[in-house]
Phi, psi and omega in degrees: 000138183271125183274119148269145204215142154209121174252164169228152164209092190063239195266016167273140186240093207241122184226117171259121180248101178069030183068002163274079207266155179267169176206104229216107127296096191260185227260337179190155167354279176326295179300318156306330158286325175275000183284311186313312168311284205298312180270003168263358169276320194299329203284345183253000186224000186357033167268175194286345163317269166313345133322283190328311216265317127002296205256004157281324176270000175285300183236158187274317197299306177311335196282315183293316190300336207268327202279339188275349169072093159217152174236181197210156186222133196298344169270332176250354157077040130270139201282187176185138168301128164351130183070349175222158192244044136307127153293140156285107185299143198288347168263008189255312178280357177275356165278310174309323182297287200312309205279337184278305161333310177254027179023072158268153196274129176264341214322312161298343152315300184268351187263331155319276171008291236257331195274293211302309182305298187299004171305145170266003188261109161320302166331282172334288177322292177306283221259330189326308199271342155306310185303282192313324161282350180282299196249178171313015164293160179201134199256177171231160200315343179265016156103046182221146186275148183268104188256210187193140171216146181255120158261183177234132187293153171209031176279162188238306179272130198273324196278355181250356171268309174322301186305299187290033190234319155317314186287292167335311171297325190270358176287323183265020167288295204302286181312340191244327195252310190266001179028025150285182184271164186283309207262036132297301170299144165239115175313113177223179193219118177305065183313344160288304202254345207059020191252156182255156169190167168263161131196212263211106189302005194266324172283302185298356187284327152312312171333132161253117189290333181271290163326306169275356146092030165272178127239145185253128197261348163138186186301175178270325204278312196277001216236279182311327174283011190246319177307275220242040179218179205075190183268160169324138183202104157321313172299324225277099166293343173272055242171129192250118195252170211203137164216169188301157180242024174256280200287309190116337202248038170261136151231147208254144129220168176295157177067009195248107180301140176251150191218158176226112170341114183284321191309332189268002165283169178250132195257352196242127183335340168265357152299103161286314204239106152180203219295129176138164182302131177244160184209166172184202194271179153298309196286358185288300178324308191300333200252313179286338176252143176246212214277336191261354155301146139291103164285133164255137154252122190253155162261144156242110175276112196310337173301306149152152155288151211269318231184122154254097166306147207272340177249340180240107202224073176229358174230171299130135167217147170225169189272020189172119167235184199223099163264142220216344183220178145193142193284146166258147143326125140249099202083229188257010172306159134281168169237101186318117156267146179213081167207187196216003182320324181274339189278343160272347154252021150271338188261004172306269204318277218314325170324309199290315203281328193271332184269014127297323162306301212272354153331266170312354166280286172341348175251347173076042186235177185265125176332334163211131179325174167252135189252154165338062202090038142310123166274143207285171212272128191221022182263182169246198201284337173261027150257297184324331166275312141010258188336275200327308205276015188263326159292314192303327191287320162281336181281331192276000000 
């Protein structure tokens, strides 16, 4: 049972919990009674609703985290989402203050959060959300961060990575800018000019193909899904395939998660440059890539990331990225994509892949490897299932 101890003297306040006293100067008469009310309801009722309501008026950050359904524990004075016993990194809960204070909308906070907790690297956990707010990153509503990697086309027929590159570019125009659906348009091809273009599958329904000297090549929407879904396929020349630009021995394609073994990643932060999938900010694509590279704008899911380097910190390495797009050069620029058109068939996969985890707790193995100089995993196995099954519930 918890002992309250409490005095007031004029606009001071001294409240001792369990011998731990607090000392509160409030701003005037009023605000001190009420505070003074709030510890003698505690001192006759001592439950944690009323602890609680104590330590909201003591301090403001506990008071937002509580309103914001985050808890905060009184010895160590570290938060934690409701229900789970992960420390909440301390710029994460100074964000958390702020968007609850101006009613920003959290989804994208608390669903990084509910991914970043399943990192097994403390290091990571700590630091992920500091990087990312620090450089050019933007997570999207479902918690996954928006990077950019520079690759090398590696397609062999040029007129058919040229086609597929249009249809990618006019799919996500018509979605992001004209916000429709994709298969109202249709992809034809100018048999005068060469050139490709859309327009409205209700018009070409008109067409005489032979007389305006067209082709009509399918939907925009079923076109693309024939492009940039399925597996990886080396052979498949119709198909804009993509590698790494150190080995060469990658194959890349959009809508295709690329994956690694985290154990063959390297965890430790004074490594810039080794093993695992590197990503980064725009300006790392802007300084590492040139003119003859392809940018993919990727999803990163913050579970995970392998490694922040300590010295260069505009890339990253995670053991899995999602590439979903591709960015144009502008100048020596990038030209920023900001869309989300892909995230819901990353979280289908992130689905699957999370009723594997809980596979492997039920096997008593731990749900995501440990990388290379990683420090090892010490929470147990009923947070880690907490986490997974409190994300399957939100994506699904």
């Amino acid at each position: 049972m918890k002992n309250i101890n409490v005095i007031k003297q004029g606009n001071v306040v001294n409240i001792g919990i369990n011998g731990k006293l607090s000392r509160k100067v409030c701003g005037n008469v009023t605000e001190a009674a009420e505070l003074f009310e709030l510890a003698l309801k505690a001192k006759a009722d001592p439950s944690d609703a009323n602890i609680l309501a104590i330590r909201c008026y003591l301090n403001e950050r506990t008071r937002v985290a509580a309103m914001a359904g985050f808890e905060t524990d009184p010895e160590t004075a570290e938060f934690y989402m409701a229900g789970f016993n992960t420390p909440v990194p301390d710029t994460l809960v100074d964000v958390i203050k702020d968007y609850h204070e101006n009613g920003y909308p959290m989804d994208a906070i608390v669903n990084f959060w509910k991914l970043l907790m399943l990192n097994p690297d403390v290091r990571v956990r700590t630091d992920l959300f500091d990087f990312i707010t620090t450089h050019d990153f933007v997570l999207t509503d479902a918690g996954y961060m928006v990077v950019y990697k520079a690759v090398r086309d590696k397609t062999v027929d040029a007129d058919a990575t040229a086609f597929a590159e249009f249809v990618n570019r006019t799919y996500l125009k018509v979605k992001k800018e004209w916000k429709t659906g994709t298969n109202k348009y249709v992809v034809y091809k100018d048999l005068t000019e060469g050139n490709w273009d859309i327009t409205k599958k209700k018009t070409a329904n008109k067409w005489d193909e032979v007389e305006k000297n067209v082709e009509i090549l399918g939907k925009l929407g079923e076109l693309h899904d024939s492009l940039f879904t399925g597996e990886v396929d080396a052979d498949d020349d119709s198909t804009p395939l993509f590698t790494d630009k150190y080995s060469r021995t990658m194959n890349i394609k959009l809508g295709v998660p690329v994956k690694m073994d985290r154990k063959e990643c390297d965890s430790d932060p004074k490594n810039n440059c080794s093993y695992g999938n590197h990503c980064g900010s725009t300006s790392y694509v802007e300084q590492f890539g040139n003119s003859g590279d392809t940018i993919l704008v990727c999803l990163v899911n913050p579970a995970h990331v392998v490694a922040i380097p300590n010295y260069d910190h505009s890339k990253f390495r995670t053991s899995e990225y999602f590439p979903f797009g591709i960015a144009n050069w502008d100048g020596n620029k990038i030209d920023i994509i900001e869309q989300a058109y892909f995230e819901s068939d990353y979280c289908e996969y992130e689905a699957e892949e999370l009723e594997k985890q809980i596979a492997k707790i039920h096997a008593e193995e731990l749900p995501i490897a440990t990388a290379e100089a990683a420090e090892a995993e010490v929470r147990p196995m009923s947070e880690l299932l907490k986490i997974i099954e409190s994300r399957l519930i939100d994506i699904e």
